[in-house]
C-alpha positions as CSV (number, residue, x, y, z in Angstrom):
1,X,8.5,12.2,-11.8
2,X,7.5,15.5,-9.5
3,X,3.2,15.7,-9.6
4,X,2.7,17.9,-6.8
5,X,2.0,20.4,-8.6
6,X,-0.6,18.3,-10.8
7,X,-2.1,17.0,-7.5
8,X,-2.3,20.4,-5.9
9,X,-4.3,21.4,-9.3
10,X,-6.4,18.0,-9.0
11,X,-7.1,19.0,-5.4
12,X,-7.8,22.5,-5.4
13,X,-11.1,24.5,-5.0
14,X,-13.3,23.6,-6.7
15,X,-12.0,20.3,-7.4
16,X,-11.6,19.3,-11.1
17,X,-13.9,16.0,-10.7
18,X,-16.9,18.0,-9.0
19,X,-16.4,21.0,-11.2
20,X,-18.8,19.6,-13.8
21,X,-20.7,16.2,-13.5
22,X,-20.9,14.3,-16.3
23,X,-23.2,15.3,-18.6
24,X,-23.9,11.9,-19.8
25,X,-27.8,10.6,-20.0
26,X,-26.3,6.9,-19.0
27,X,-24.3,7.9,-15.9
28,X,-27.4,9.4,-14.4
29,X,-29.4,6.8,-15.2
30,X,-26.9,4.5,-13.3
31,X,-26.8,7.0,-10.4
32,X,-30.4,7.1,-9.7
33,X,-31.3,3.2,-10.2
34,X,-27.8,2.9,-7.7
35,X,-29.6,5.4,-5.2
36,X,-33.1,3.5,-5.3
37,X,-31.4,-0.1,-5.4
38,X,-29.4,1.3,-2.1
39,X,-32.1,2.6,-0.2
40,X,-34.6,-0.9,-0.9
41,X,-31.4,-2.9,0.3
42,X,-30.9,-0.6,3.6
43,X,-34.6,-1.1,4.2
44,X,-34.2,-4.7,4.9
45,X,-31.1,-4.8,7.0
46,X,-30.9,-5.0,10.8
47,X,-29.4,-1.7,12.3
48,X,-26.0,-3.5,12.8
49,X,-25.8,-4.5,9.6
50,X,-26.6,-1.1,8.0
51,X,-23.9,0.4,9.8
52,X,-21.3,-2.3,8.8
53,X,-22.7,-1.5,5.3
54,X,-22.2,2.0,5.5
55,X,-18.3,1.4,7.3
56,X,-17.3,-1.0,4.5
57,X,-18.5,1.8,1.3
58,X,-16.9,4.6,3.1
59,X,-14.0,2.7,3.0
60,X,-14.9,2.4,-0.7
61,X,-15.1,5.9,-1.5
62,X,-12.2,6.8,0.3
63,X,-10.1,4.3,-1.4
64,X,-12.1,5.3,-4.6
65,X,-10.5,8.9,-3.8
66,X,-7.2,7.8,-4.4
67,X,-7.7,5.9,-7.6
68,X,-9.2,8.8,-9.3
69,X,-6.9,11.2,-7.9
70,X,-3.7,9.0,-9.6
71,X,-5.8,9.0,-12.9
72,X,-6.1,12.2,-12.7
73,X,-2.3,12.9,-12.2
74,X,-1.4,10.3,-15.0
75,X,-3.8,11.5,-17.4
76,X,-2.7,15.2,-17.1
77,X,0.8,14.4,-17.2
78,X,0.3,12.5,-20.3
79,X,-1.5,15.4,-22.0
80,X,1.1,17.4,-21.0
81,X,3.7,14.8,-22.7
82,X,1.6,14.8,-26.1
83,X,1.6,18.4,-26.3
84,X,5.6,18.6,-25.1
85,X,6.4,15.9,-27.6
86,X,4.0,18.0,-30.6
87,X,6.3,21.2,-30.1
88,X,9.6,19.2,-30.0
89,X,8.2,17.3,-33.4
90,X,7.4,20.8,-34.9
91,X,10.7,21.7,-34.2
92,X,13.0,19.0,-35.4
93,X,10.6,18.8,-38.4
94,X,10.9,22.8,-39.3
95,X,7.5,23.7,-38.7
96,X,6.6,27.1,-37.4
């Protein structure tokens, strides 16, 4: 199945998954007690260490990128199924 142009929509300006933060009590909750949790655990790491840290979760995120990207692009097409599929139902059913 073609997705480039799904993926050109997921990665345009802005992108889709920093257009609005979630708006959810909980996920800033986890964000901040991540961020505090983080920092305490730097603070008692030896300078080589800290950087190995920082190598191995940017190599996280990035991989992270592409995980949420292919959601993205799977749960778009999907959507775009569902509502294909409605129209085709409407019309083999007679509905206008």
């Amino acid at each position: 199945m073609k997705t480039d142009a799904i993926k050109r929509l997921f990665t345009g300006k802005p992108l889709p998954c920093e257009a609005a933060a979630p708006k959810d009590k909980r996920y800033w909750e986890l964000l901040k007690e991540s961020h505090q949790r983080s920092e305490r655990f730097m603070d008692r790491l030896s300078p080589e260490d800290k950087e190995e840290l920082e190598c191995i979760q940017e190599c996280r995120q990035e991989a992270a990128q592409y995980e949420i990207e292919e959601a993205f692009i799977q749960g778009y097409s999907l959507g775009v199924r569902s509502t294909a599929e409605s129209f085709l139902l409407e019309e083999d059913h007679g509905v206008s």
